[in-house]
N, C-alpha and C positions, 0 to 999 in steps of 0.2 A: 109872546107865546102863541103860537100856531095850534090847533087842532084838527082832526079831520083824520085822510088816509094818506100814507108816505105821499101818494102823485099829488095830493091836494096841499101836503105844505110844500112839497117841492114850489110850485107855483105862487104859493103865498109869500113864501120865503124870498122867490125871485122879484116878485113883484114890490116886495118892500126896501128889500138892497137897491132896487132899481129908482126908488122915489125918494129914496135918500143920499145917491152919488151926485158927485158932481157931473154936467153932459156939457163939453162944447159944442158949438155949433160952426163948419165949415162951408164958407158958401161961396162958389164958384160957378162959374162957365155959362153958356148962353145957351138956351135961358136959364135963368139961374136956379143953381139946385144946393137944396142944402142938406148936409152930412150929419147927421148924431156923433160924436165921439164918444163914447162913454167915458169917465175916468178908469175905469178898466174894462177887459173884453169881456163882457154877458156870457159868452159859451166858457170860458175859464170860471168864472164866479159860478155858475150851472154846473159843471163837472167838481167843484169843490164840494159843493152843497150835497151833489150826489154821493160822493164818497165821503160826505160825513154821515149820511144816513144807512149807506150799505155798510158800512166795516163800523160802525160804534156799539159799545158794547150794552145791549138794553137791558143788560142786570143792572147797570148803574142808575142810580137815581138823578144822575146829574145831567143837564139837557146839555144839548148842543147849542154851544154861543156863538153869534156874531159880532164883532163890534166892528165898529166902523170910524176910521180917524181922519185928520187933516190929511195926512198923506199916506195911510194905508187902511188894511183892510183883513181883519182876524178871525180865525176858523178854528174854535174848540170843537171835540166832540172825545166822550168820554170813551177809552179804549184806546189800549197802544197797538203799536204795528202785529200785525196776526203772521201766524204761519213762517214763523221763522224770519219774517224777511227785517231790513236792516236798513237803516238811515242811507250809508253808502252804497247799498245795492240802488234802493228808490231814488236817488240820484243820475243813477243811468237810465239807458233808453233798452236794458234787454233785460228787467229786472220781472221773478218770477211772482207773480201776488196770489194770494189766495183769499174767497170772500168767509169770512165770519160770518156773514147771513145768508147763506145760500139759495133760500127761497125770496128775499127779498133782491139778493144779485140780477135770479135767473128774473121776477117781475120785471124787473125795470130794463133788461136784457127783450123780452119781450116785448113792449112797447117800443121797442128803439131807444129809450131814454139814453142807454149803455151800448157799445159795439161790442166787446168784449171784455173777460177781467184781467184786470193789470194792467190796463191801457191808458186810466185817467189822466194819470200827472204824465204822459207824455201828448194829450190833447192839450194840456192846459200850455204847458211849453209849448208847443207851437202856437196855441194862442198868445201867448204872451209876445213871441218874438217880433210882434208887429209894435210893440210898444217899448221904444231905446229907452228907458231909463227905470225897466218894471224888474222888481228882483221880486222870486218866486222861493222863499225859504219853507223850512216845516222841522217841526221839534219833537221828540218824543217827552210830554209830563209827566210828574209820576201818576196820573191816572189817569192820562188820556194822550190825545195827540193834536198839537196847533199848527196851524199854517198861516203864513202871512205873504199878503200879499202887498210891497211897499215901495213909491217911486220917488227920484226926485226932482221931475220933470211933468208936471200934465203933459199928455198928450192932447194936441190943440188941431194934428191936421193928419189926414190920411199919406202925403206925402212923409217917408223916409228921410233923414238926413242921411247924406252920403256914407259910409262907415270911415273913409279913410278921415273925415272933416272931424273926426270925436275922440281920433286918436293921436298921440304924443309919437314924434319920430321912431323912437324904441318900442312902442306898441306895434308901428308899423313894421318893423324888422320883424318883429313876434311872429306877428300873423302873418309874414310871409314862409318863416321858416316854418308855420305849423300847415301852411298850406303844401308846403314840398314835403313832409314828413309831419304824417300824424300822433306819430310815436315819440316824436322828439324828449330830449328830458332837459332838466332844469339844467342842469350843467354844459349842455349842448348849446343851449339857449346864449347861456351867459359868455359864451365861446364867441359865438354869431353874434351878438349882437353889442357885447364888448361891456358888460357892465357885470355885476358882480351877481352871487347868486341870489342873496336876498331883494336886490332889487329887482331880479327877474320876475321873486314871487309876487313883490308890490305889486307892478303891472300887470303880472296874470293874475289877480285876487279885483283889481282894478276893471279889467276885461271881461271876466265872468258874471262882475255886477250888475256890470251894464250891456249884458245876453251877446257881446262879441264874439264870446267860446264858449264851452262846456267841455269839462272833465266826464267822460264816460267809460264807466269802470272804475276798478281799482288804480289805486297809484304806482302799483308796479306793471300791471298790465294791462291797463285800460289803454286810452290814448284821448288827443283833441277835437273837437269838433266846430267847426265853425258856422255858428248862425246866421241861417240868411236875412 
């Protein structure tokens, strides 16, 4: 349990997830210098923490939890998604958000803490994409809203593996056809790349997991997106 003012548990809050993750250490090159890894990226864990405290709802009596597990890492805060918006929109990258606490937005807006609203969960994405094996979920409760952040791979080393070395032949047809056509559809796929429809969603459900691609937008008229 935290006390103080929003910026003071912001920090507390940061500073206690940070003394309880796992940290490799990477040490290379001459003279020798050594790398922090965190088990997950601090600017993602920071942008969560933030948008549990701007958008929760403080009629509730029920705090904001974190837990913290072997392989992930969970974010309550009481209050579902505000201002209309929708699981599948927040999944894309042009979704419109509105703050439930406006003066608390515009504070932390002020400070820098925030660039602007509706922005979050598209910094935490890009945070994440440096980490192959980080899936970036979130749920609506019935009284509130979770987000989890879960891998099944530490990350041990600032170098990348290759993308083509993590995927299966028919993965690699995928992502090439999604690279020629971002639009492509399920049945297209399964055209190109000679397998049936369900399996096509296998590997893209498979793909997605592990931040290859992203579905942006709706399923009729969104399209793919390829993580760099």
């Amino acid at each position: 349990m935290f006390n103080g003012s929003l910026f003071d548990t912001i920090e507390d809050a940061m500073r206690y997830v940070i003394s309880q993750i796992k940290v490799a250490f990477e040490i290379k090159g001459m003279p020798t210098q050594r790398t922090e890894i965190f088990e997950y990226p601090l600017p993602a864990l920071r942008e969560i923490l933030l948008n549990s405290l701007i958008h929760r709802d403080y009629m509730s009596p029920v705090d904001i939890q974190v837990k913290i597990f072997d392989n992930k890492i969970t974010f309550y805060n009481p209050g579902s998604l505000y201002g209309g918006l929708t699981l599948s929109e927040l999944k894309g990258d042009d979704y419109q958000a509105q703050a439930r606490n406006k003066l608390i937005a515009e504070a932390f807006y002020l400070t820098g803490d925030i660039e602007k609203y509706g922005s979050g969960f598209l910094r935490v994405r890009n945070e994440l994409s440096t980490y192959p094996t980080m899936k970036f979920d979130f749920e609506e409760k019935a009284t509130g809203f979770l987000v989890t952040l879960s891998y099944t791979e530490q990350k041990t080393s600032t170098e990348l593996p290759n993308v083509s070395d993590r995927l299966t032949p028919n993965q690699l047809k995928i992502l090439s056809a999604i690279r020629s056509n971002s639009r492509v559809t399920y049945s297209e796929l399964a055209e190109i790349v000679g397998i049936a429809p369900t399996n096509i969603a296998r590997n893209i459900k498979k793909m997605t997991d592990n931040n290859i691609i992203r579905r942006v937008g709706s399923t009729k008229r969104g399209y793919w997106e390829i993580i760099d």
